[in-house]
C-alpha positions in Angstrom: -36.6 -65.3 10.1 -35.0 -67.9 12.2 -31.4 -69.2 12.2 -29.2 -68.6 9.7 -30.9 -65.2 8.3 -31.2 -64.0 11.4 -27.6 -63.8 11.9 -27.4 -62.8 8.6 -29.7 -60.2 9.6 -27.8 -59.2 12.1 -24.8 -58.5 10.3 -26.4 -56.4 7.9 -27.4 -54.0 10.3 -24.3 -53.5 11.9 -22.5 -53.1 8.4 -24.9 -50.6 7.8 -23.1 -48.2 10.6 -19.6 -49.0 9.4 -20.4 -48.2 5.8 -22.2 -44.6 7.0 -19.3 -44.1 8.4 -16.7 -44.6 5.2 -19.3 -43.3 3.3 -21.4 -40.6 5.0 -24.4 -39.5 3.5 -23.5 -36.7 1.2 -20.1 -37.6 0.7 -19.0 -37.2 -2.9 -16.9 -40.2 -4.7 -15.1 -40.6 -8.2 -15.5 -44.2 -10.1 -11.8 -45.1 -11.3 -12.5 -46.5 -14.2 -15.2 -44.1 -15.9 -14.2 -40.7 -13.9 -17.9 -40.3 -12.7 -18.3 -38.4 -9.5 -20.8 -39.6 -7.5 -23.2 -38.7 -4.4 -23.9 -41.1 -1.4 -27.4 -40.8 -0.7 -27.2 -43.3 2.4 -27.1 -47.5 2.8 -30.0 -49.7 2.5 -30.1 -53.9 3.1 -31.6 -56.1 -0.2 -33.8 -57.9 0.6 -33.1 -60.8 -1.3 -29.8 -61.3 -0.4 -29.3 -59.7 2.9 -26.4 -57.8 1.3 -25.3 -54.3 2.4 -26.0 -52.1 -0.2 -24.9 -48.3 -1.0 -27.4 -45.6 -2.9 -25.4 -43.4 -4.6 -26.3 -40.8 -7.6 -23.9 -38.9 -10.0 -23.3 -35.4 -9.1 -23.9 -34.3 -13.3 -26.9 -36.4 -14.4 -28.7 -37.4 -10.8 -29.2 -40.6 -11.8 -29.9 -42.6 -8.5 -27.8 -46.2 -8.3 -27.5 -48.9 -6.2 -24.7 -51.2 -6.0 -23.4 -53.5 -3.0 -21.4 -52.0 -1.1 -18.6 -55.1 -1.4 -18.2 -53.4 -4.9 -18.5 -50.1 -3.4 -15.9 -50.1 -1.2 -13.5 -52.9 -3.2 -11.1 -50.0 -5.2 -13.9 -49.3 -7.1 -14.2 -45.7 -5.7 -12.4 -43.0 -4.2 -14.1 -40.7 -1.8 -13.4 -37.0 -3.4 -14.6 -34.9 -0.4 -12.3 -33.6 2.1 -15.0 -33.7 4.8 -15.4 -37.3 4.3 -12.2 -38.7 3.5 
């Protein structure tokens, strides 16, 4: 990478640490709109985009998810966890 993605890069990574740290691993959350409650699992980069990125599962079914962590952290969710919150 050279440039441009490299500083894109590079600000990836350091979102990485700010978002484990809103969103610990293990931290449980609550999706407004559907009422799901929700397990961070950790924070990953895409690949194709660059984009900071959050894995998360729901605490009832265990399906894993990914979703950026823009959307994540936009209102979308509400941490639930009193360690974490």
């Amino acid at each position: 990478m050279m440039g441009k993605d490299t500083a894109a890069l590079d600000k990836a990574i350091a979102a990485l640490d700010l978002n484990d740290r809103k969103a610990p691993p293990g931290s449980l959350w609550r999706h407004l709109k559907s009422g799901g409650r929700y397990m961070v699992h950790g924070h990953v980069i895409l690949e194709a985009t660059l984009e900071p990125a959050v894995i998360y599962s729901s605490s009832l079914a265990g399906t894993p998810w990914c979703r950026s962590a823009e959307e994540f952290f936009d209102g979308r969710f509400e941490c639930i966890d009193d360690r974490h919150g």
